[in-house]
C-alpha positions, 0 to 999 in steps of 0.5 A: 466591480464584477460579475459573471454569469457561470457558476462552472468552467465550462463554456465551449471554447474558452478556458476556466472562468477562474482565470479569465476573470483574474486576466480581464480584472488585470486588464480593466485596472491597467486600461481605467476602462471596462471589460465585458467577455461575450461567448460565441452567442453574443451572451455576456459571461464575465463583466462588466469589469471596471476600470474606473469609479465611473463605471463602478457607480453606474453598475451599482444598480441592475438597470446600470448593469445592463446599461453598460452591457447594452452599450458592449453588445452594441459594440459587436453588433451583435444586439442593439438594445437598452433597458429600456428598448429605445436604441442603442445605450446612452454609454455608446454616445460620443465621446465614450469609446468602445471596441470589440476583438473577436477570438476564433478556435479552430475556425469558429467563433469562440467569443468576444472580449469588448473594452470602452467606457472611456472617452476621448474628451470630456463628458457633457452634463447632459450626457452625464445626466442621461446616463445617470437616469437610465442607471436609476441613480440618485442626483449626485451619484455621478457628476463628480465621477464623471468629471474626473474620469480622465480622457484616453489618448489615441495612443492610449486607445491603441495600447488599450487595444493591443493589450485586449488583443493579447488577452484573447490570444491568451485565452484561445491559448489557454482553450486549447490547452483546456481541451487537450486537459479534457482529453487526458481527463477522459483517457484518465477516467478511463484508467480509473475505470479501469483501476475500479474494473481491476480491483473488482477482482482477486483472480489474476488471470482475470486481471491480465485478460482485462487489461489486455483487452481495455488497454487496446480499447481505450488506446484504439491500437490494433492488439496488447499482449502482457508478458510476466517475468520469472525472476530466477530465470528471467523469462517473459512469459505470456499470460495475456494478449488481445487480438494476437494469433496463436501462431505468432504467441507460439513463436518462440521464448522471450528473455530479458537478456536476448530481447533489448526492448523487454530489457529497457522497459523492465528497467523503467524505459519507455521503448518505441517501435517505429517499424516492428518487421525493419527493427533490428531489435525485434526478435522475431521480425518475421513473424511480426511482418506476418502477424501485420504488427508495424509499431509499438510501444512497450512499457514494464509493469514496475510496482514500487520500483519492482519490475514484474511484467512487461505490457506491449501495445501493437498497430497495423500502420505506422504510427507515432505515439504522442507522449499522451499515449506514453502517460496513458500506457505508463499509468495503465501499466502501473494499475495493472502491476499494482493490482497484479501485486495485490492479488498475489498478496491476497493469495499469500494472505489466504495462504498464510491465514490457512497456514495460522489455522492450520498451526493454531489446531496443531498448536491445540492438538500439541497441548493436549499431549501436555497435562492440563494439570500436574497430578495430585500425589501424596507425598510430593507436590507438583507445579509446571508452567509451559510457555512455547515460543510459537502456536506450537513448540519443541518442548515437553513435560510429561507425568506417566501413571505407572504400575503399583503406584509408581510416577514417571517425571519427564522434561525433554527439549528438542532442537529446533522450533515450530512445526518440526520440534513439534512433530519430533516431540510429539513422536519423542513423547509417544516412544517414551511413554510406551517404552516407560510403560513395558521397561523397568530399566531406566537406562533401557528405557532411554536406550530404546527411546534414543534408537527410536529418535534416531530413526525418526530424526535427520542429521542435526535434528536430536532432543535432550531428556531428563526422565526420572521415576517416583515411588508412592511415598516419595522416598527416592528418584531413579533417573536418568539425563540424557544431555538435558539441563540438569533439574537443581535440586534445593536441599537445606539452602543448598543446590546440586544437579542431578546430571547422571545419564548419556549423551543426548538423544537422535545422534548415537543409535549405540550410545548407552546410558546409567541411571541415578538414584538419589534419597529424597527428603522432606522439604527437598524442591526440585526445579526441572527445566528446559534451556529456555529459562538460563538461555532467555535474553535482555536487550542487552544480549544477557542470558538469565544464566544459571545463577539467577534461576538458583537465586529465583528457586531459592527465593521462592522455595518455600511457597507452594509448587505451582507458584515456585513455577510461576514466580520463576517465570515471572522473574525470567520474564522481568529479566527479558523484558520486551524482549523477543522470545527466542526458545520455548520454556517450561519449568517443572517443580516436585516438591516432598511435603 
């Protein structure tokens, strides 16, 4: 049975109460004797620890507890007292034996580790019936204990002792390494702190001027200095320093390749510098003997494997770094480079989210130059569905009022996605709907509009475009296709295209173009549509092809306008599946009644 008095670890001097209780439990069941640890007072902080069902017994009750601790402290002289303030314990009378082995750390008396409570013969009853008083136990408690508690040899004695001597080497051992762990506690702490400091802030120049400035406090070294790297060029630049002259910081540039130190720490290395002015490694030597720096240790700011900076930390006198130091520069390295790599992020976060704002109102502006909703005519029925790939797109369906009741039908597609198909688009719209207002011609129409995209577009750039025009009663469309799908029109069960036109537009500011014109009949579906809906792609890399639109145009035909349109894009959507969306689609839908 044990006890202990701390409920924590901390006792000046010795090591966790953790493990010195295993050790003394070990070392009072290899010696059947008991074990008490006093501190540097004469207090007793572990124990007592028995080694035999003797002492057991006695320690069973408080006032035997304090019989067995009276009889150690006796032992070590350092407080001659029992439970009851008569002398010295009836457990310090011959023949039980005690010693006592003092440990020192660092000159000072770190405590006491006692063993005894053997003797070296037998017990006599009346000594066995003294201690069985004064521990307050009742008659038959200990006669039988004490009568098989096994005298010690006086080789057993001394290897009892040499084995306790070896248990408070242990332990001074053991504080030496418990306050070196403090140390690096507190050099942890700081890094931590530091941690905290550094992710109180987003801006980054702030981040690198604190970390100049603590690393030279929590390292107490002379000055600091954080070199970013460019990538592309390898320089080391210097965004940060501590304690360093503008002078020696203007002495010229530092790259990866000509500077052997830079070049280790960027490579995970951690460089030391025993003689900054002397080392052939130093580039600027002169200018280091002049700036007082002696020694130093650099480290590279690596992030994931990604090296982004070097820190350097500088001393006025010769100084060797412990690998302490080594841990503590690495660690504030790493915080620094992943706050530094935060921060960047956070900035291209707020960058990105301002780039989605900005896309989500150009995607709204977009919209707004496509119908909200097909027009209501007379004689043809309308449906048109509209689905760009991203916030906005490249494609465009378009129904312009014209003159004595007439309807201009567009459908145009133009190369590219996102932002520039977008302002290509919005420019190819406006081009069409002025030129359809003040030109008859179809083929003229398209004539200016092509001229008007070349001049507007890059090399690469261009747009396909079906624009067609219905008369009030729906009797014929005049078109014309410029590179476009050709619209399928379903007539009696039968599909043909309508492919009459020029080549597309932005590429041939010459280029020319013809009209068509075809009688419309009652019942007549036509499906205009943009090549997203027989390019769209399954998992398989299988296109939704051409076939399978006539199968979806024929399939649903006979329903109203606006649903055609929906269930062939339901159909196209079934195909692809999960399937990345890879170009915008829409689909428009004339029905005559």
């Amino acid at each position: 049975m044990a006890s202990s008095k701390l409920g924590a670890s901390d006792f000046p001097g010795l090591p966790p109460a953790g493990s010195m209780q295993h050790a003394l439990e070990v070392l009072a069941e290899a010696t059947s004797a008991t074990v008490v640890l006093f501190d540097h007072e004469g207090e007793a902080i572990i124990g007592p620890v028995a080694g035999s069902d003797f002492i057991r017994r006695i320690i069973s009750t408080r006032q035997g507890r304090e019989v067995v601790v009276s009889a150690h402290r006796a032992a070590i002289g350092a407080q001659r007292a029992s439970a009851g303030g008569e002398g010295i314990s009836v457990l310090a009378e011959d023949p039980l034996d005690h010693f006592a082995i003092p440990f020192v750390r660092d000159g000072r008396h770190a405590g006491t580790l006692t063993l005894g409570d053997r003797p070296r013969g037998p017990i006599p009853p009346e000594l066995a019936a003294r201690i069985k008083s004064a521990a307050g136990l009742a008659p038959g408690d200990l006669e039988g204990s004490a009568a098989q508690l096994t005298p010690w040899t006086a080789q057993e004695a001394s290897a009892a002792r040499n084995m306790a001597a070896l248990v408070t080497e242990l332990f001074a051992d053991l504080g030496v390494r418990e306050e070196n762990l403090r140390s690096r506690i507190e050099e942890l702490t700081a890094v931590y702190n530091m941690a905290g400091l550094l992710a109180g802030t987003l801006d980054l120049q702030e981040i690198l001027d604190r970390t100049a400035r603590m690393v030279c406090e929590v390292m107490k070294v002379k000055a600091c200095s954080i070199r970013m790297l460019d990538e592309s060029t390898e320089n080391l630049a210097i965004r940060a320093v501590y304690n360093l002259s503008e002078e020696y910081l203007s002495k010229g540039r530092v790259t990866v390749g000509e500077n052997p130190i830079d070049a280790a720490a960027i490579q995970g290395q951690m460089v030391h510098i025993a003689d900054a002015p002397n080392d052939p490694r130093t580039r600027y030597r002169r200018q280091a003997r002049k700036e007082g720096i002696i020694s130093g240790l650099v480290c590279g700011m690596i992030y994931r494997g990604k090296a982004v900076g070097v820190l350097r930390v500088y001393t006025g006198e010769p100084h060797v770094f412990a690998p302490f130091e080594e841990s503590l520069l690495r660690a504030v390295a790493a915080q620094a480079a992943a706050a530094i790599v935060n921060a960047r992020l956070v900035a291209e976060t707020l960058e990105a989210e301002r780039y989605t704002r900005q896309m989500a109102y150009a995607g709204e502006v977009q919209r707004r130059m496509i119908p909200a909703e097909p027009p209501v005519c007379e004689h043809v029925e309308i449906g048109a569905v509209y689905r760009p790939t991203f916030e906005v797109g490249g494609d465009l369906y378009d129904f312009i009022p014209l003159g004595k009741g007439n309807l201009g039908v567009g459908i145009a597609d133009v190369s590219g996605k996102g932002v520039p198909a977008s302002l290509l688009m919005a420019s190819l719209r406006s081009a069409l709907r002025v030129h359809a207002y003040f030109t008859y011609d179809i083929a003229r129409i398209m004539t200016e509009v092509n001229q008007h995209v070349c001049r507007e577009t890059t090399t690469g750039e261009f747009a396909t475009v079906f624009y067609g025009v219905l008369p009030p009663d729906g009797g014929r469309l005049t078109y014309c296709d410029a590179g476009h799908d050709p619209p399928m029109l379903l007539r009696d069960g039968r599909i043909q295209y309508l492919d009459v036109g020029g080549m597309v537009l932005g590429v041939d500011p010459d280029a020319t173009f013809e009209k068509g014109l075809i009688e419309l009949r009652g019942g007549d579906v036509l499906l205009l549509h943009t090549d997203g809906a027989v390019e769209a792609m399954n998992f398989s890399e299988e296109p939704f092809g051409r076939e399978r639109l006539k199968a979806s145009l024929l399939r649903y035909a006979d329903q109203p306008a606006q649903l055609v349109a929906r269930n062939i894009l339901w159909d196209i959507r079934r195909f692809r599946g999960l399937a990345d969306r890879s170009d915008d689609l829409t689909l428009v839908v004339l029905k005559v009644k």
